[in-house]
N, C-alpha and C positions, 0 to 999 in steps of 0.2 A: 278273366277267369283262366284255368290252367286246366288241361289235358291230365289224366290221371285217369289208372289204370283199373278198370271195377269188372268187380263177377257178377255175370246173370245166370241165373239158375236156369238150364231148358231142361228139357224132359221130354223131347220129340216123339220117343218110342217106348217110353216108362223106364226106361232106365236113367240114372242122373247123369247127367252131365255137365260141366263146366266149361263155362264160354268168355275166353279174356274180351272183351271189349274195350278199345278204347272211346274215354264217353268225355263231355264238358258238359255240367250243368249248366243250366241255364232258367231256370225258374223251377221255383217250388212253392206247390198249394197245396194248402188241407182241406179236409170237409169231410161230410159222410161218407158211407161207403156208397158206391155205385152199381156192383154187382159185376167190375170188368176182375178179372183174373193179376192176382199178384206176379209181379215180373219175376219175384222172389223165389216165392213159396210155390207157385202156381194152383193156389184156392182163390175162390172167389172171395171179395170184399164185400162183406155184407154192411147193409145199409147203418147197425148199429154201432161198426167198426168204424174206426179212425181211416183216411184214406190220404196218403200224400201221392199228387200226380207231381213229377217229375218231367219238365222239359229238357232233352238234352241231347247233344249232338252225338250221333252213336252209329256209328259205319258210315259215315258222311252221309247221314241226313239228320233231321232233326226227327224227332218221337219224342211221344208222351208214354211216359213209364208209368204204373200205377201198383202203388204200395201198400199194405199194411202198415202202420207206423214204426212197427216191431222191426219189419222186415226191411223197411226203408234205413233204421239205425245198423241192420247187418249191412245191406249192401254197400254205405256209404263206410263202414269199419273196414273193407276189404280195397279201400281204395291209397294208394301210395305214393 
């Protein structure tokens, strides 16, 4: 897999922000929603919601992202 360049959305103080990350997928799974907070959008994934978690190498370590489906098709559109 290859290095490519993706935006996560933070919001540490309420105001937006935009944070380059460089990130390598590394697995991706779906299922219901869990209730963990989208890496995205930062709302909760409700259990009736689509949920894609995302493994992936991201400031040199590995994490598990967690997505709305919606928002996992944005974040992966910002990547080049």
């Amino acid at each position: 897999m290859t290095t490519t360049t993706s935006w996560i959305r933070r919001v540490p103080d309420g105001s937006a922000v935009f944070l380059e990350n460089r990130t390598r997928t590394l697995t991706v799974t779906e299922g219901h929603g869990t209730g963990h907070d989208c890496a995205y959008c930062h709302r909760t994934i409700e259990p009736a919601a689509v949920e894609r978690c995302v493994q992936a190498s991201v400031l040199g370590g590995v994490r598990t992202l967690h997505f709305h489906r919606v928002c996992h098709h944005l974040w992966e559109s910002h990547e080049h």
